[in-house]
C-alpha positions as CSV (number, residue, x, y, z in Angstrom):
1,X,0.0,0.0,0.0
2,X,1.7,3.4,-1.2
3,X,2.1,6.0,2.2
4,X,0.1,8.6,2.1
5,X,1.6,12.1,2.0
6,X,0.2,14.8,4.0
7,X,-0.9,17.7,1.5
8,X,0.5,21.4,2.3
9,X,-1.0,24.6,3.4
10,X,-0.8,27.7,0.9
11,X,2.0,29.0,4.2
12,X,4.1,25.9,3.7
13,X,4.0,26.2,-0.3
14,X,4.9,29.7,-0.2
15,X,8.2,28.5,1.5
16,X,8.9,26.2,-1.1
17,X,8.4,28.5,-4.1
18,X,9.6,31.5,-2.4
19,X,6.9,33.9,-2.7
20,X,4.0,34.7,-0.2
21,X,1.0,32.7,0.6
22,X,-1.5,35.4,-0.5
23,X,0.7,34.8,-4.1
24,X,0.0,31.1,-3.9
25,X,-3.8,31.2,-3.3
26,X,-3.9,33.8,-6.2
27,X,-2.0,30.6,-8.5
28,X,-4.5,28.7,-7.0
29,X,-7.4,30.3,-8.0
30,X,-6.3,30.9,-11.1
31,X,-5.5,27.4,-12.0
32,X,-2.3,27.7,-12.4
33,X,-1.3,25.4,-9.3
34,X,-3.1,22.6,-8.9
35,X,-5.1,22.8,-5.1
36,X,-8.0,22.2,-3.5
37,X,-10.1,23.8,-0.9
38,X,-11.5,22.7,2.0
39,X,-13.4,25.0,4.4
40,X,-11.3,28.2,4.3
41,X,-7.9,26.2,3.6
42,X,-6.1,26.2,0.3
43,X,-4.5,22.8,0.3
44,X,-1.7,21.6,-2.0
45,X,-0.1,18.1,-2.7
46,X,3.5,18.2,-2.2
47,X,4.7,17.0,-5.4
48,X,2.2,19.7,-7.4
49,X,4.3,22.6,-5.6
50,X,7.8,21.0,-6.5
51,X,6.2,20.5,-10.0
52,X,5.1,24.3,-10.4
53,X,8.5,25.4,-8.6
54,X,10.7,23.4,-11.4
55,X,8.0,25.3,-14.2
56,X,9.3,28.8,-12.7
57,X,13.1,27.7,-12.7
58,X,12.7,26.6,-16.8
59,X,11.2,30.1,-17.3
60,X,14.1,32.1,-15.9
C-alpha cells in the first residue's frame, strides 16, 4: 500500500516556491497550481508545488 503524503497549506507552499501565501492562493485560483479547498484552507499536494516550482526555474 503506497504511504500517504500529508498535503500542504498555501503557508508551507509559499516557503517552497519562495513567494507569499496570499501569491499562492492567487496561482491557485487561477488554476495555475493545482489545489484544493477545503473550508477556508487552500490545500496543496507536495509534489504539485515541487512540479510548479521546477516550471518557474525553466522560465528564468
Amino acid at each position: 500500500m503506497p504511504a500517504i503524503k500529508p498535503l500542504l497549506r498555501s503557508k508551507d507552499v509559499a516557503h517552497i516556491l519562495d513567494m507569499s501565501p496570499d501569491d499562492v492562493i492567487e496561482l491557485a485560483r487561477k488554476g495555475k497550481l493545482k489545489a484544493t479547498k477545503q473550508g477556508r484552507y487552500w490545500l496543496f499536494r507536495p509534489s504539485d508545488a515541487m512540479a510548479y516550482r521546477k516550471q518557474m526555474n525553466k522560465k528564468t
